[in-house]
N, C-alpha and C positions, 0 to 999 in steps of 0.2 A: 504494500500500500504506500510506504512512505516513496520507494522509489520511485515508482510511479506516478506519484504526486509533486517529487522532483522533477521527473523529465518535463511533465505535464507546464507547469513553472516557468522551466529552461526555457521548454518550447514558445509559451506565451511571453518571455522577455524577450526572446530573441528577434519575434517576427511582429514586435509593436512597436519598436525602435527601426524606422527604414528614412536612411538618411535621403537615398534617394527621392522619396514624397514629397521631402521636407525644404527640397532645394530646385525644387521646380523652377523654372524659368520660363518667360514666354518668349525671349530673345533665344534663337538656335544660335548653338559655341559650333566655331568648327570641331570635324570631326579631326582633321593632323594638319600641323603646324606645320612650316619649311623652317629650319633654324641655320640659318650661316656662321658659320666660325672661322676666325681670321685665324687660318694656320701659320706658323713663324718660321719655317724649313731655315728662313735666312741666320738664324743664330746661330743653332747647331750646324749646318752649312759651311757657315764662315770658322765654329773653330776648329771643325774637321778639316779645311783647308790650311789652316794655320798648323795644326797638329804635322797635317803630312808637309810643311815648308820646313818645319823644324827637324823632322826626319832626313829630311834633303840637305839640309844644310854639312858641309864639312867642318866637321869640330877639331878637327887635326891643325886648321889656321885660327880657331879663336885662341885667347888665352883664359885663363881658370875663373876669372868672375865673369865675364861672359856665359861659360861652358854654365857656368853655377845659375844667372838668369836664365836660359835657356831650361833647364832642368827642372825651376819652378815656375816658369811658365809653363810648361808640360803639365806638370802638374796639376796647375789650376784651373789648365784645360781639361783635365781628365776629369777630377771634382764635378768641374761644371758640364759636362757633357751626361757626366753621373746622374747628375741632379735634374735635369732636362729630359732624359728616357726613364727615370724613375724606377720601379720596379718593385716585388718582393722576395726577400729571398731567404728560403729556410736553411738552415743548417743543419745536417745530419743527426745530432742529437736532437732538434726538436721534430723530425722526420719522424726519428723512431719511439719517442715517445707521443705521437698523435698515432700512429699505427698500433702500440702498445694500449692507448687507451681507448681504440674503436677496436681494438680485440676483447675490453675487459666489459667495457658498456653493451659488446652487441653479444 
């Protein structure tokens, strides 16, 4: 009886609350939007170009603070190129402990 009288309950909260009724409009939305997004290819582009100039460059005629700019510019190109394609990335230990606890939950 009582469960029953729970569903019974459920059922009458669930289907008296209809968001949809309640936001009727007489103005028709469109159905799908166009949305444009201003792609940037020109950033990462330009320090992919940079990166591979410094690769071209012969370090045999710079001298040692030169060679040392160079090296952290590389760098900060790598950073930023990092930072730009974004990503996720797991590490084997959290690999096998997410395999180990959909082994233990399922």
């Amino acid at each position: 009886m009582n469960k029953s009288l729970l569903c019974i309950t459920a059922a009458f909260l669930l289907f008296s609350f209809a968001p949809a009724q309640l936001k009727a409009s007489t103005n028709p939305v469109p159905t799908w939007v166009t949305m444009t997004t201003i792609v940037e290819p020109t950033k990462s582009e330009t320090l992919i170009a940079r990166q591979n100039e410094i690769k071209a460059i012969d370090k045999t005629t710079l001298n040692a603070s030169e060679r040392k700019d160079l090296r952290k510019e590389s760098r900060s190109i790598k950073r930023e190129l990092k930072q730009l394609n974004g990503g996720v990335y797991l590490s084997a230990g959290a690999i096998i402990l997410i395999v180990i606890l959909l082994i233990v939950l399922l």
